[in-house]
C-alpha positions as CSV (number, residue, x, y, z in Angstrom):
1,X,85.5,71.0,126.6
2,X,83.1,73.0,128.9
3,X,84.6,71.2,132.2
4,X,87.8,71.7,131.3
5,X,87.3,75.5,130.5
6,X,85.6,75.9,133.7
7,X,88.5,74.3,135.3
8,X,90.9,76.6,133.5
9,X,89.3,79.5,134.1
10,X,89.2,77.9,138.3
11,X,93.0,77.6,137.8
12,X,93.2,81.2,136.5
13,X,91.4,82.8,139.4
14,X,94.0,80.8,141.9
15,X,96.5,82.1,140.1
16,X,95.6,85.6,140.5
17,X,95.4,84.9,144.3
18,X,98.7,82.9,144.6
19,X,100.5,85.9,142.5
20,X,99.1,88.6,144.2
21,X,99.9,87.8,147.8
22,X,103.3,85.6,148.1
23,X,104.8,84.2,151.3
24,X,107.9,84.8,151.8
25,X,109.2,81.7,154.7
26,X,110.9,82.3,158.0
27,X,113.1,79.3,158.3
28,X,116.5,79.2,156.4
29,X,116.3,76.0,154.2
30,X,116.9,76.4,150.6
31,X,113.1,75.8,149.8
32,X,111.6,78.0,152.8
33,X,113.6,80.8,150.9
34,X,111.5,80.9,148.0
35,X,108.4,82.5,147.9
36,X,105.1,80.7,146.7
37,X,105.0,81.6,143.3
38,X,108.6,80.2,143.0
39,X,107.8,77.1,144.9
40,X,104.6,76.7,142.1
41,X,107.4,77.7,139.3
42,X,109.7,74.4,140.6
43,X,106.3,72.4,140.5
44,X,105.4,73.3,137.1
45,X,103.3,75.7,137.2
46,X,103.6,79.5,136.0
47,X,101.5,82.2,136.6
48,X,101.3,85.9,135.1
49,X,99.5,88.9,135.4
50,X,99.9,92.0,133.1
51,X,97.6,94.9,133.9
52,X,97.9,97.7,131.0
53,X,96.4,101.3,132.2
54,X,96.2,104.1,129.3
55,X,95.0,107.8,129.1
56,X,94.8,108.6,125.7
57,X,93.4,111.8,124.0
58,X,92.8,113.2,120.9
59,X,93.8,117.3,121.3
60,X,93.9,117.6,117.3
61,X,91.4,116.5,114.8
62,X,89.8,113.4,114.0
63,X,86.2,113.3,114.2
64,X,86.1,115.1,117.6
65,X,88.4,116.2,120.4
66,X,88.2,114.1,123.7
67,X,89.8,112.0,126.3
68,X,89.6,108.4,127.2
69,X,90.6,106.0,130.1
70,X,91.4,102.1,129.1
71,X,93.0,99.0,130.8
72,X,93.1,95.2,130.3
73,X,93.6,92.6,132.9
74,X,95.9,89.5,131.5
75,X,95.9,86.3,133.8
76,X,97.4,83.6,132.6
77,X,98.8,79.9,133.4
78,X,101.2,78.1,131.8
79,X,102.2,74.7,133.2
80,X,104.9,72.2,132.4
81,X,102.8,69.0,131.7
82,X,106.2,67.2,132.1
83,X,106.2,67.9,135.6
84,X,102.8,67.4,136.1
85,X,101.5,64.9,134.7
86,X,104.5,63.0,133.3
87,X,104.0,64.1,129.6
88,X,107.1,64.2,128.1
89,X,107.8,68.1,126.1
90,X,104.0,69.3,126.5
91,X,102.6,72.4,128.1
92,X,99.4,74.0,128.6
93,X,99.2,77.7,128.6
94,X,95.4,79.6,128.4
95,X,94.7,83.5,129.5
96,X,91.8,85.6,129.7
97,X,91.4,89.4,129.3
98,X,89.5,91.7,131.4
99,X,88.8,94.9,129.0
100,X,87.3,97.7,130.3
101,X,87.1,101.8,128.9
102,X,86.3,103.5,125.7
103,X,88.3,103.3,122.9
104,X,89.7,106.9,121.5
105,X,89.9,105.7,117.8
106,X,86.5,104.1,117.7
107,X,85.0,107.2,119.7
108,X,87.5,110.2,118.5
109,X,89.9,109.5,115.7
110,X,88.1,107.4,113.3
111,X,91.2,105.6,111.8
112,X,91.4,102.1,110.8
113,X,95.2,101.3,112.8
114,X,93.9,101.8,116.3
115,X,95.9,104.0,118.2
116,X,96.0,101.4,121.0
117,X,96.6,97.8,120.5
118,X,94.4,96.9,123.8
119,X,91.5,98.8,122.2
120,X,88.6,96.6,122.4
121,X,84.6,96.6,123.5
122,X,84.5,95.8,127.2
123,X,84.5,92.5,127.8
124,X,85.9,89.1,130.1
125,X,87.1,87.1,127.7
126,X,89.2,83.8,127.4
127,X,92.0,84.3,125.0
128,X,94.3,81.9,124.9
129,X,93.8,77.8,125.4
130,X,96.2,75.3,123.3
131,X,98.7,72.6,124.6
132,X,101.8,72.3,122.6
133,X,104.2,69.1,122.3
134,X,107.7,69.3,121.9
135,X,109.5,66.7,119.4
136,X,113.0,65.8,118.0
137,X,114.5,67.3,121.1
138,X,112.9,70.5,120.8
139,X,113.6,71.4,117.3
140,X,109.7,70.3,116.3
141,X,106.8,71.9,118.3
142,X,103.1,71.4,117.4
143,X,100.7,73.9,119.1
144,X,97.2,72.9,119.5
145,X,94.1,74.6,120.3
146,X,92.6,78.1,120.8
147,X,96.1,80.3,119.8
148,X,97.1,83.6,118.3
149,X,98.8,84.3,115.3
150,X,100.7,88.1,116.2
151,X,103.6,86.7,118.3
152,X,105.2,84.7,115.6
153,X,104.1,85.7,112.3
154,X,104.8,88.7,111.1
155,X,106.3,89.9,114.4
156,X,109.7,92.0,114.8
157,X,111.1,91.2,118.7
158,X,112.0,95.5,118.2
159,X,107.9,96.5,118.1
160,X,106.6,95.6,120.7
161,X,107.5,99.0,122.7
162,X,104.7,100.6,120.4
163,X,101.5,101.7,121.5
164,X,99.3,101.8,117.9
165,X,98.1,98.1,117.3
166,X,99.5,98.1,114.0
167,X,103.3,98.0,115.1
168,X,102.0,94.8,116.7
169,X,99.6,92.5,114.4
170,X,100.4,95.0,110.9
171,X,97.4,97.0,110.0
172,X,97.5,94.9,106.2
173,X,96.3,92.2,107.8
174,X,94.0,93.6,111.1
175,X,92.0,95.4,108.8
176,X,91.3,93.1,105.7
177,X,91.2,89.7,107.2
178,X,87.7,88.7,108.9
179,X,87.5,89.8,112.5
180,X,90.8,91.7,112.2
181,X,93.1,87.8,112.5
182,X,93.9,85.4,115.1
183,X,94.9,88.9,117.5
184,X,94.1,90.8,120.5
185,X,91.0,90.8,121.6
186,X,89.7,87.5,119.6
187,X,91.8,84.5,118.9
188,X,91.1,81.2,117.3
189,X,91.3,77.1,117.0
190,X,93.8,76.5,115.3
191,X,97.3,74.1,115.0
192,X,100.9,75.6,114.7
193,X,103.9,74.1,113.7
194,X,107.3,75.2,114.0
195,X,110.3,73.9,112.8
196,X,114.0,74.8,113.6
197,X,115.5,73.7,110.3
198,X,119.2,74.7,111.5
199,X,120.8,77.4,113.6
200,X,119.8,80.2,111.2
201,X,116.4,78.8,109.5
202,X,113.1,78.3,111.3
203,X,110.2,77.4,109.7
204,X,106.5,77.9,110.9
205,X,102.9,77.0,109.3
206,X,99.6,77.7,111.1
207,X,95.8,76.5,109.8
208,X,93.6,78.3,111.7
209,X,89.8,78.2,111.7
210,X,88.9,81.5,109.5
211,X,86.8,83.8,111.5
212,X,86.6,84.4,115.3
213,X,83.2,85.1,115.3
214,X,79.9,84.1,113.4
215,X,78.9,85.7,110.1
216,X,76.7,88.6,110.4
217,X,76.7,92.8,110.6
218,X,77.3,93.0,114.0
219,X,81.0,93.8,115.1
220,X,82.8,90.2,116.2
221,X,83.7,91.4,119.9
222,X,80.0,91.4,120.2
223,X,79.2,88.3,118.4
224,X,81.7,86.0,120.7
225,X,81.5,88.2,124.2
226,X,83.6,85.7,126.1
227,X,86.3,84.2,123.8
228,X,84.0,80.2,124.3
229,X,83.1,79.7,120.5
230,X,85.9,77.7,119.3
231,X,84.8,78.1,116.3
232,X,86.4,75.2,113.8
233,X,83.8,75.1,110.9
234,X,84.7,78.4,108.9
235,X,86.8,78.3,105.6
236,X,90.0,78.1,107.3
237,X,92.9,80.6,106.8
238,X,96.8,79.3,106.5
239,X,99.8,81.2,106.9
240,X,103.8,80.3,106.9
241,X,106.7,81.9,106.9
242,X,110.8,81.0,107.0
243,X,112.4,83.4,109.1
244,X,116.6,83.7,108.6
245,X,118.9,84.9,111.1
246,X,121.6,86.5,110.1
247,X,124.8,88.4,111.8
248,X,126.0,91.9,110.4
249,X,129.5,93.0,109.7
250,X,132.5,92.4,112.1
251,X,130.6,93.2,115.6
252,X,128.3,90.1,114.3
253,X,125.7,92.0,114.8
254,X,122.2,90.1,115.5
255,X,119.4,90.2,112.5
256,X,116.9,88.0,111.0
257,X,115.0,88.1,107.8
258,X,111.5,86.4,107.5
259,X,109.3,85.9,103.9
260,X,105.9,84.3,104.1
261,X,102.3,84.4,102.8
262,X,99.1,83.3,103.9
263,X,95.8,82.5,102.1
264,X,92.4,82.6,103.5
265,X,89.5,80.1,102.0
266,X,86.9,82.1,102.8
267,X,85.0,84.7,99.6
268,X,85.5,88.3,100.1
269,X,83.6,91.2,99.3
270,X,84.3,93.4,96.2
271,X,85.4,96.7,96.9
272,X,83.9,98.2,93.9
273,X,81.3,95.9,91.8
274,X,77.8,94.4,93.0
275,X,76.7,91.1,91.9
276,X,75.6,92.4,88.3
277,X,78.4,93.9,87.5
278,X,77.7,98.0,87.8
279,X,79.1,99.8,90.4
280,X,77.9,99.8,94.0
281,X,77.8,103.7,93.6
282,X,75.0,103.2,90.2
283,X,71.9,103.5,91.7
284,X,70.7,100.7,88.6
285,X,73.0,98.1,90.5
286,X,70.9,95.5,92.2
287,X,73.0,96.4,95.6
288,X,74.2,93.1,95.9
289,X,78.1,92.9,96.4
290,X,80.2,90.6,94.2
291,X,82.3,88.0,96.2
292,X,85.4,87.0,95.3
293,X,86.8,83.5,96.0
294,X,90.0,83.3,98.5
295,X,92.1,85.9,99.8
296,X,96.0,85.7,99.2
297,X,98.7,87.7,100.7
298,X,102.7,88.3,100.9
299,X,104.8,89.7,103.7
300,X,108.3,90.3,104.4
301,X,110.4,91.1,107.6
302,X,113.6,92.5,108.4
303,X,115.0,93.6,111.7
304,X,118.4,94.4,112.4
305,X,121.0,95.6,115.4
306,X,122.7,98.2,114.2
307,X,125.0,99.4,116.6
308,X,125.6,97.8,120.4
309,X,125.2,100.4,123.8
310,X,128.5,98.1,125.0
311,X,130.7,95.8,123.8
312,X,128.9,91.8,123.9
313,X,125.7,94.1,124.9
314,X,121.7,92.6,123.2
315,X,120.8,96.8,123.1
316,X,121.6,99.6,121.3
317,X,120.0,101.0,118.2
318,X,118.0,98.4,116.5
319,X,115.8,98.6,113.5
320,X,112.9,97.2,111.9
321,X,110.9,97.2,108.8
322,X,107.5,94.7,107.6
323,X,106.0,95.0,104.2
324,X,102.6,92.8,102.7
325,X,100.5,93.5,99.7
326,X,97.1,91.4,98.8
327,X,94.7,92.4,95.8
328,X,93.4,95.0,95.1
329,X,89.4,93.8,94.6
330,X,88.4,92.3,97.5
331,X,91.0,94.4,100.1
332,X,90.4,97.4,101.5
333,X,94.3,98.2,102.2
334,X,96.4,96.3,99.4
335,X,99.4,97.4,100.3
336,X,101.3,97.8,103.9
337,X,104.3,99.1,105.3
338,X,105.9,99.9,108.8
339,X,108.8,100.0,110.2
340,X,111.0,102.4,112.9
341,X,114.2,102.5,115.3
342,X,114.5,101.1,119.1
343,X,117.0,103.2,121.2
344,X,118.0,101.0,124.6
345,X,120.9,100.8,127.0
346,X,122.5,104.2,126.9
347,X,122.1,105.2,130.0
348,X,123.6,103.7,133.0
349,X,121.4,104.8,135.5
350,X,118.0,103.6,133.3
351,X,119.7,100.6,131.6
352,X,116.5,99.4,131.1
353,X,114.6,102.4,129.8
354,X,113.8,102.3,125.7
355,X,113.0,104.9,123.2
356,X,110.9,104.3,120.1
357,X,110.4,106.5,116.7
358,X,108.3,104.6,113.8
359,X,105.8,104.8,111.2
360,X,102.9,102.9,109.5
361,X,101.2,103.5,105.8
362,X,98.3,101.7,104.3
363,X,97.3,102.2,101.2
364,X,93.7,102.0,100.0
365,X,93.3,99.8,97.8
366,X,92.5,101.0,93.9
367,X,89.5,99.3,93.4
368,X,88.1,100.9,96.9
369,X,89.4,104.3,95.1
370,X,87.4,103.9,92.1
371,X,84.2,103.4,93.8
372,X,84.4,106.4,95.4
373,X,85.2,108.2,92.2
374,X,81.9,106.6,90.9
375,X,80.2,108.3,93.9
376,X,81.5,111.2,93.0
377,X,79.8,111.0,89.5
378,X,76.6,109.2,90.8
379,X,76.1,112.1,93.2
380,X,77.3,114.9,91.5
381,X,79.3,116.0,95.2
382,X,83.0,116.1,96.0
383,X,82.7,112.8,97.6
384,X,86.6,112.2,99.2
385,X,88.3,109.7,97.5
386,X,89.8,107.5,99.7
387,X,94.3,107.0,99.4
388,X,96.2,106.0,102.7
389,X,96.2,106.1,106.0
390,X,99.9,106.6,107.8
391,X,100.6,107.2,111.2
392,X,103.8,108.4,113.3
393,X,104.4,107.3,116.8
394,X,107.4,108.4,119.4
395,X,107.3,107.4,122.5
396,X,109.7,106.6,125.6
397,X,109.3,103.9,128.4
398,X,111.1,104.1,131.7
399,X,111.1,101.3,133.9
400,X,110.2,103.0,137.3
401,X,110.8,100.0,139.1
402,X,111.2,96.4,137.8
403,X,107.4,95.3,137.0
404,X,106.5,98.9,136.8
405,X,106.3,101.0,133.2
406,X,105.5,104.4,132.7
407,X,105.0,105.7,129.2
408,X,104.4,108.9,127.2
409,X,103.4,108.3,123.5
410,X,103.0,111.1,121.3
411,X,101.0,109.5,117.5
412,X,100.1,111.7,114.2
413,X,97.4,110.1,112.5
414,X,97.5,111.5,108.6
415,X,94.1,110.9,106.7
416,X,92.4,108.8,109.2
417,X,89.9,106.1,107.7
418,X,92.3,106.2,104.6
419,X,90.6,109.7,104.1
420,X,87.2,108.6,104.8
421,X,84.2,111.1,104.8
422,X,84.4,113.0,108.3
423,X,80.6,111.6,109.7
424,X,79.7,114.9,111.4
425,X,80.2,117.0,107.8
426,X,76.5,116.4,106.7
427,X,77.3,116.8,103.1
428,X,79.5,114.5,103.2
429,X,82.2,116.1,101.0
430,X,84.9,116.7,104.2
431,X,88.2,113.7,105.2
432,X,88.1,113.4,108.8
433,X,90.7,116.0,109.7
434,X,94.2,114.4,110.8
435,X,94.5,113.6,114.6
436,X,96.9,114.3,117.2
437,X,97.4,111.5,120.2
438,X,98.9,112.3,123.7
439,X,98.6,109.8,126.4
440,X,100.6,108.0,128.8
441,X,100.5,103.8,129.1
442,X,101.8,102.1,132.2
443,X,102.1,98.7,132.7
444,X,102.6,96.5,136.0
445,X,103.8,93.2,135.5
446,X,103.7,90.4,137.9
């Protein structure tokens, strides 16, 4: 497995150099037109490279006021097998990250939805490494190997102008499952299946090795640095989901509906109750948290065009909405919901620029409520209870050249932590005042 990483990751650096500096040919034959990346693309193989640059601050609240610069580097490869090698519907696709800055939520804010989705500990790190083969003409693909979970499940195709990491894996499942979830920065081994029952109904089911990283205090980015621990040995955590498309009124306009659930093998923490059965704010219990066996959850999707920019036109107004619940005693958030409006196509000299209003709550679970209740009457103190955390984003990208984004984001972040303890208040009796995010993202895309 070791060689063929280091091959990969060989391939990888190629790629960045093949990308980066094409060739364009002198001579006027069809081929000697294309440039070297094209030529590659003809021969199977494809080559990427995203580079994401924010400067985020927090002028408002949170636990302090500040500034931050971060970026991640994405190289990846995917190439058609077929071509290659001569095996019929396979691929191979595999990226790495290069992560580098501070994070303003971890440093600033405080709040459990990140207000960036590349927020992460600095870090090169593989991401990405699975083949997938193609069967029944296309209508069956099985996906093997180190993978991600937050492109298919769960997803909306109208989020992903948002800059808070919860409109892109939802904050239900980031913050309660281990290591946030197969999702940016850690993925995990695992096998995918999806399955186009007709035109409208798809069908997909993932088992994916539990945790990204190994048990223990420390924070998972830390515990697997470099994405190389393909882990397989953990309770295991399945998820599936049927996803409907559907076409609205006499326009026909576009829409789909998805309903899944996952359940994850591994126990879980109780959010109020130690092993003996007193609270974990009693200073009698033994301080030994109860575990709970498995984790269930339900989810539900629904996005929707609502109104084309021109007749036969993809853009316009769209809209989306994603709600999941999980129980209450071994969740911190146990119940989600997001959901906002995409504005694109309206202007004919920006066709391509987009507009984006939406909104995120998580509620606190009530178990995780009581217990801070009991530390109100184990301490005698006005110990916050913890209710929700909810954020607002608008933001607007304009496409300044094709491969080149700039764009403002403006987020709201309302009882950060859920209305945790602010950890500068010494007494411990103060939320983390609500935070205000400015910052501009641009992305270059080659």
């Amino acid at each position: 497995m070791y060689s063929v990483l280091s091959r990969a990751v060989t391939l990888l650096a190629t790629a960045a150099c093949l990308v980066l500096a094409p060739l364009a040919y002198a001579d006027t034959t069809p081929a000697a037109k294309k440039d070297t990346r094209e030529l590659l693309a003809d021969a199977g193989y494809q080559f990427s490279l995203v580079y994401i640059g924010e400067g985020l601050a927090n002028i408002s609240g949170g636990m302090r006021t500040g500034a931050i610069y971060t970026g991640r580097l994405d190289l990846g490869t995917t190439i058609d097998l077929e071509k290659v090698a001569g095996w019929t519907g396979a691929s191979f696709h595999a990226n790495m990250f290069q992560i580098h800055g501070d994070g303003l939520s971890r440093s600033y804010i405080g709040n459990l939805m990140l207000v960036s989705g590349i927020e992460a500990l600095p870090a090169t790190r593989l991401y990405e490494f699975w083949v997938e083969q193609k069967l029944l003409g296309g209508k069956l693909a099985v996906r093997v190997g180190q993978q991600a979970s937050d492109i298919e499940f769960i997803d909306s195709s109208y989020d992903d102008i948002f800059v808070n990491s919860a409109l892109g894996w939802p904050g239900h499942a980031g913050i309660n499952l281990p290591s946030g979830g197969p999702s940016p920065p850690l993925s995990v081994m695992g096998i995918r299946v999806k399955a186009e029952l007709s035109d409208r109904l798809t069908a997909y089911f993932a088992l994916f090795n539990g945790d990204s990283a190994p048990p223990g205090p420390e924070d998972p980015q830390i515990k697997n640095p470099h994405g190389l621990l393909f882990r397989v040995s953990d309770p295991p955590w399945w998820i599936a989901q049927l996803k409907y498309r559907v076409q609205l009124g006499e326009s026909r306009l576009p829409g789909t509906i998805t309903g899944g659930g996952w359940y994850h093998m591994k126990s879980f923490p109780d959010q109020r109750f130690s092993a003996d059965g007193l609270s974990l704010a009693d200073p009698n219990s033994n301080g030994e948290t109860a575990w709970r066996r498995r984790n269930p959850g339900v989810f539900m999707v629904y996005e929707q065009l609502l109104m084309r920019a021109a007749p036969g036109s993809d853009k316009g107004i769209a809209f989306f909405m994603r709600a999941s619940m999980s129980p209450s005693d071994r969740n911190l958030v146990s119940a989600y919901i997001d959901g906002g409006f995409l504005f694109t196509g309206f202007s004919a000299q920006r066709p391509n620029d987009r507009f984006g209003i939406a909104g995120t709550f998580a509620r606190i679970s009530d178990r995780a409520r009581a217990l801070d209740r009991d530390m109100q009457i184990f301490t005698g103190t006005p110990y916050p209870v913890r209710n929700y955390e909810a954020i607002l984003e608008i933001t607007y990208q304009h496409e300044v050249r094709p491969g080149f984004l700039l764009q403002p984001v403006v987020q709201y972040i309302a009882h950060p932590g859920g209305g945790a303890p602010d950890p500068n208040d010494a007494t411990q009796t103060k939320r983390i005042r609500d935070g205000v995010m400015v910052g501009v993202r641009t992305t270059i895309t080659y």
